[in-house]
N, C-alpha and C positions, 0 to 999 in steps of 0.2 A: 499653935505657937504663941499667939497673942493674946490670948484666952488668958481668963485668972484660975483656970482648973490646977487639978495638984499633980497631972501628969505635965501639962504643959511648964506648971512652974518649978517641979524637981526634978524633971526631966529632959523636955523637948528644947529649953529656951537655955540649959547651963552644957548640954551637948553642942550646940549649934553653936556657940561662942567661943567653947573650945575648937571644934573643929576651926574656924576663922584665925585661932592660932597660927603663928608660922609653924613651931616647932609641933603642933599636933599631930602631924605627920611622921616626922619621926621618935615620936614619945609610942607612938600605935605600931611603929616598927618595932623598936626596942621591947614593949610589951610581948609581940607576935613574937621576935626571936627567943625569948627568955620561955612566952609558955612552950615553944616547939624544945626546947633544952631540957627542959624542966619533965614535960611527956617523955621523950623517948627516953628519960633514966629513971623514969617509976617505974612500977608494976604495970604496968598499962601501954610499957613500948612495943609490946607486941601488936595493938591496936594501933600504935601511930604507926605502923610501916604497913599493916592489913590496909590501912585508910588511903596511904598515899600510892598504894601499891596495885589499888583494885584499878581493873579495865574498865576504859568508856569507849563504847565503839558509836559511829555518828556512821549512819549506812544510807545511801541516796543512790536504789535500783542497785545496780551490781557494785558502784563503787561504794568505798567504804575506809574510815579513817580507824584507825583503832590503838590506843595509847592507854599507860595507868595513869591516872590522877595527878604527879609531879610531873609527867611530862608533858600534861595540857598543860598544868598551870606556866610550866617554862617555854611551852611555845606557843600558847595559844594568848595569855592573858597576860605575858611579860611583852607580847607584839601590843598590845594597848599600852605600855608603857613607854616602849620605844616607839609608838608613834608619839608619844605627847615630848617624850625626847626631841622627836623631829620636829614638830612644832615650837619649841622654845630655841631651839636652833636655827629654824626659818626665820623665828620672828626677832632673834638676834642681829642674823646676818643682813636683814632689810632696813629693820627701825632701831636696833639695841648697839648692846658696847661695843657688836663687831662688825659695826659696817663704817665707823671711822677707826681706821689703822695705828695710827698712833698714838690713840688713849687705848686701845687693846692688844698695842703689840708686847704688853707686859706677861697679860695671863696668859696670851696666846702661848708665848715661845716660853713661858712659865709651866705650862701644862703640859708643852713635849717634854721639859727636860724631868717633870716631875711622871711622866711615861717613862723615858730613858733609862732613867736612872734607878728606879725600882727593880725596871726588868734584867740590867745588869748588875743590880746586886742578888735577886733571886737565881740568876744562871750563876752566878760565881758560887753559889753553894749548891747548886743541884748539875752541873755543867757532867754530862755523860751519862747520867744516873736516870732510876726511874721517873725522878719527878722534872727531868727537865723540860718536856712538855708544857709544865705551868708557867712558863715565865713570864705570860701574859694577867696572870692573878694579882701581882699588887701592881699592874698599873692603875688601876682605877679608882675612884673619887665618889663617895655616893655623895648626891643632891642634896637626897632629906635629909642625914642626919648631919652632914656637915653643914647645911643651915640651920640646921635644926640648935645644932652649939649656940648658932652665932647669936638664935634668936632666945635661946635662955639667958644669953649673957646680956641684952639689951641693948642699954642706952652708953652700953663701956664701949663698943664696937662703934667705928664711926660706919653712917650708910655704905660711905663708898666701898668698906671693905666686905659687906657683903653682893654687892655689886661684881668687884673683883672677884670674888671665891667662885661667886655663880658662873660669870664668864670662865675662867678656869675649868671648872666641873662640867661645862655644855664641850669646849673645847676636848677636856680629858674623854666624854662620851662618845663621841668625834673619832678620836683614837681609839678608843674600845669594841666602837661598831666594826669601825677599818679592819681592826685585827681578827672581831669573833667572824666578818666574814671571807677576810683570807689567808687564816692561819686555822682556825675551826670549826671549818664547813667537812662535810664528808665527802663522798665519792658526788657528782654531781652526773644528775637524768636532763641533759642538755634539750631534750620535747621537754621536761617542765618547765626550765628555764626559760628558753623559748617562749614559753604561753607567759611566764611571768611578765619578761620585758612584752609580751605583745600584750597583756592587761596595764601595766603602766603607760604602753606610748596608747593605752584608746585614753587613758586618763589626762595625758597631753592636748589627744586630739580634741576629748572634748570642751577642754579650758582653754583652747583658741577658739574655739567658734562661742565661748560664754554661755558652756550648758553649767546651771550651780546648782542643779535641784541634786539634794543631797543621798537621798534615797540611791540614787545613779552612781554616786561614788564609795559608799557602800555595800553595794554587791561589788562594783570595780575591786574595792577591798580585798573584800574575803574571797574572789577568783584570786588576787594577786597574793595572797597568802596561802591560799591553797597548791597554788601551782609552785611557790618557794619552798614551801615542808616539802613536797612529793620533790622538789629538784636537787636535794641534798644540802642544801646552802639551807643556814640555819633561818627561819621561818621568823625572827625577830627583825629581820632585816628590811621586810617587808614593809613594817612598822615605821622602821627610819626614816624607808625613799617614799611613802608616802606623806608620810607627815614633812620632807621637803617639799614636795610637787603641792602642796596645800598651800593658796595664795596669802601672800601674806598685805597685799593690798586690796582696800575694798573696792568695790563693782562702783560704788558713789561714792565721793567725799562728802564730809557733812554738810558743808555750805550746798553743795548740789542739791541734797535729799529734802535738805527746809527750803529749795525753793521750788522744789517739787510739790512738796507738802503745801506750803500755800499757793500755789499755783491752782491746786485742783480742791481747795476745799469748798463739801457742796454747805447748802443750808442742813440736810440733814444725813449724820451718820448711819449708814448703813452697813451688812458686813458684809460687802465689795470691796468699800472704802477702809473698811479695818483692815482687810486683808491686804489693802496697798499699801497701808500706812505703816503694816507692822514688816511688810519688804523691803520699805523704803528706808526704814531705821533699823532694820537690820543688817540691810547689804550697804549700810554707812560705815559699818565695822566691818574689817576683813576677816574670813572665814576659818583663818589660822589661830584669829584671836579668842573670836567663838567658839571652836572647837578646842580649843588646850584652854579655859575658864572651863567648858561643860565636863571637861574630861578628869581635868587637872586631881577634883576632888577623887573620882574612883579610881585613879591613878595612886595617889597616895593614902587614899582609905582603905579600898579593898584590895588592889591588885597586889601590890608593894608587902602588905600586913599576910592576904594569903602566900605569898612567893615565900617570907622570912618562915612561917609555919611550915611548910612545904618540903622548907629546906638546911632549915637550921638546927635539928631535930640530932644532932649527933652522940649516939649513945657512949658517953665517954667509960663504961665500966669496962674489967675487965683487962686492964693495962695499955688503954686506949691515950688517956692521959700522957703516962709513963712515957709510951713510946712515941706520942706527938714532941715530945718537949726536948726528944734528943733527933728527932725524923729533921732533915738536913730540907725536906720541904717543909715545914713548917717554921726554922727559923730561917730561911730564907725568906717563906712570906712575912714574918714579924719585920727582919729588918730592910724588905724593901719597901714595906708601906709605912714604918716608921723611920728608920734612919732615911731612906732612898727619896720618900716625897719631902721630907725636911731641906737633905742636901738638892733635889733637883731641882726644888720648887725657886729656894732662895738663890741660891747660885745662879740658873739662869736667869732672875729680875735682876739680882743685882748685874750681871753683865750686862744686860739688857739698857740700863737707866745708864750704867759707865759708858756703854758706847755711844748714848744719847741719840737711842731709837724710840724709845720712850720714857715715861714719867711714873712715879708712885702714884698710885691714885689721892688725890684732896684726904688729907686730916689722918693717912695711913706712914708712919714712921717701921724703920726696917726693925725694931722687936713687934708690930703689929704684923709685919709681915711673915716673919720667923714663925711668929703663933698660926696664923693661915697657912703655913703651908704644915703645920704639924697638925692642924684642923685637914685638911686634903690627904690625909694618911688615913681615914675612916673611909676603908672601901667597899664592905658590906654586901649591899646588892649585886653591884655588877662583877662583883670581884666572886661571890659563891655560885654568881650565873656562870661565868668562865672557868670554875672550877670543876661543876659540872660537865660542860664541856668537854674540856682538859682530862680527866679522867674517868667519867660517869662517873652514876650515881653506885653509892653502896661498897664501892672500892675503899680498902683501908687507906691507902694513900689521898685520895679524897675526903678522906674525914680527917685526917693527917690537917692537908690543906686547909680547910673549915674551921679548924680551931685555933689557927695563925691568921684567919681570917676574922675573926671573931675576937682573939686577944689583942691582936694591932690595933680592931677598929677600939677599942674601949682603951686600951694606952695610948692612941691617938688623940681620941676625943678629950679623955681627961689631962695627958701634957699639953693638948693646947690650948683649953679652956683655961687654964691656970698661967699660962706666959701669955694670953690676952688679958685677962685679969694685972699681971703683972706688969704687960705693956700700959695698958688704960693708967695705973697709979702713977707709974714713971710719966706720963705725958703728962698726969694733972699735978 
């Protein structure tokens, strides 16, 4: 990478920079969803559904796991997701915007009503009907591409309001987990269950007596994920309550670790002493913070970019179109993830600041705010994950879904990149 070679320099060194990008993330999403759109309506759709459709079986003695391809990817590699979810949630509620209440009681009760309110406009057009089932599809908020806006638009967006939008989106995920595990869990194996919570409380048990070797909570992991897919409760869950239970305080503070450090430095380094040293500076950072920086990138490089491939892939021919655009669930999802997070999101800050339970966040005026909650109508990920759900996969009504999914988040994204734009020159 440091090298003056011609891979490191037209390659290695203008990759790496981009990824450091905010928005790189969801530029590789957006990529991912368009080639998955783009395959299943060539010649060649037959191969994306062959692909996602083939068995992987994982067999250890007589037990055995056995799933196609989309369904690892949504239960196996979407739980690394939701665990780094749980991890920016932890590290929230301990060090972030929402462990003082009244700089976050904006986005907080901003987020339910922009939940609320989506969901009661998608039951008002699907209320008896097949697709009522989904009414948990535009609650949701994706991470990446709604920062992902904020960071194309730059230096017009003041910090705090990507601050704001994050607390929001951690909050609305909050509410997403809540619902996908009790409102779309399936029939539940109460011995899985069982083993699940008895693999979470030994993960308790061993973070009071100060066991941190990681290896240890790693297999605790994958028991406590294993035991949540076999219990019926969807297996992403897992994800969440571990990445809570992940401390979000270090074993040392830093002033402790440099006086350890010099405390014990000999005349010469050997590797005893490297390996104290590189303990001592590492258990100065809590393990929450460690683990969602290690994660963070495969999180939104691979996992995030396979899911969008995996799932976005909707063969629109054949009057697939036609009939999304008059299907009472698809504009239900348009107008609860566009007009529903618009009106929840503003509506409840603005009552929020009237009753003077909280404040605007610094240097954000209420057409910044307007524009952020029409930016929080791009629900993408979690919203085609619960569509899934909600109907499985392959069902016409679920591709119905998908494309109300897909046309809200890009009429989201683009009306509110352009009333932030519009906001920014009215302030200057």
């Amino acid at each position: 990478m440091a090298s003056d070679r011609t891979l490191a320099r037209l390659v290695g060194r203008p990759v790496a920079a981009f990824l450091r990008v905010e928005a790189a993330g969801g530029i590789l999403l957006l990529i991912a969803a368009v080639t998955a759109l783009v395959w299943a309506n060539s010649a060649w759709s037959e191969a994306y559904e062959q692909l996602w459709t083939t068995e992987f079986t994982l067999r250890l003695g007589t037990f055995e796991l056995s799933e196609d391809l989309r369904h690892w990817v949504n239960d196996a590699l979407m739980a690394l997701f939701f665990f780094v979810v749980g991890l920016e949630i932890k590290y929230e509620l301990t060090c972030g915007e929402l462990r003082d209440p009244r700089s976050a009681a904006v986005p907080i009760v901003a987020a339910f009503g922009g939940m609320a309110v989506p969901a009661a406009i998608y039951t008002a057009f699907n209320f008896g009907g097949a697709g009522a089932h989904g009414w948990g599809i535009p609650m949701a908020t994706d991470i990446a591409f709604a920062l992902g806006v904020l960071a194309v638009l730059g230096r017009r967006i003041p910090s705090s309001a990507r601050v704001f939008l994050l607390t929001l989106a951690i909050v609305d995920d909050i509410g997403a987990i809540s619902v996908i595990a009790l409102f779309y869990t399936d029939e539940l194996s109460l011995p899985w269950l069982g083993l699940a919570l008895l693999g979470l409380l030994a993960v308790i048990a061993l973070r009071r007596v100060r066991v941190w070797s990681l290896y240890v909570y790693i297999l605790l992991g994958l028991f406590v994920w294993v035991a949540t897919f076999q219990s019926g409760v969807h297996a992403t869950i897992a994800g969440v309550v571990l990445g809570l239970l992940t401390p979000a305080e270090p074993l040392l503070d830093q002033e402790q670790a440099r006086a350890y450090a010099r405390e014990s430095v000999p005349d010469r380094l050997g590797p005893e002493e490297l390996r104290r040293y590189r303990f001592l500076l590492g258990e100065s950072v809590s393990m929450a913070e460690r683990l969602e920086r290690a994660l963070h990138p495969w999180s939104s490089y691979v996992v995030l970019p396979i899911f969008a491939l995996a799932n976005a892939g909707i063969d629109l021919r054949g009057g697939v179109l036609g009939e999304a655009v008059t299907s009472s669930v698809t504009v239900g999802v348009v107008a609860g993830l566009v007009l529903g997070k618009t009106l929840g999101v503003s509506l409840t800050a603005w009552i929020v600041v009237r009753l003077g339970w909280g404040r605007l966040p610094t240097g954000v005026s209420w057409l910044t705010m307007l524009g952020l909650a029409m930016v929080a109508g791009i629900g993408f990920t979690v919203s085609l994950f619960i569509t899934g759900l909600a109907f499985g996969p392959g069902a016409a009504i679920a591709d119905e879904a998908k494309v109300g999914v897909l046309a809200a988040s890009v009429i989201a994204a683009s009306l509110g990149a352009l009333f932030l734009i519009f906001a920014g020159k009215r302030k200057n």
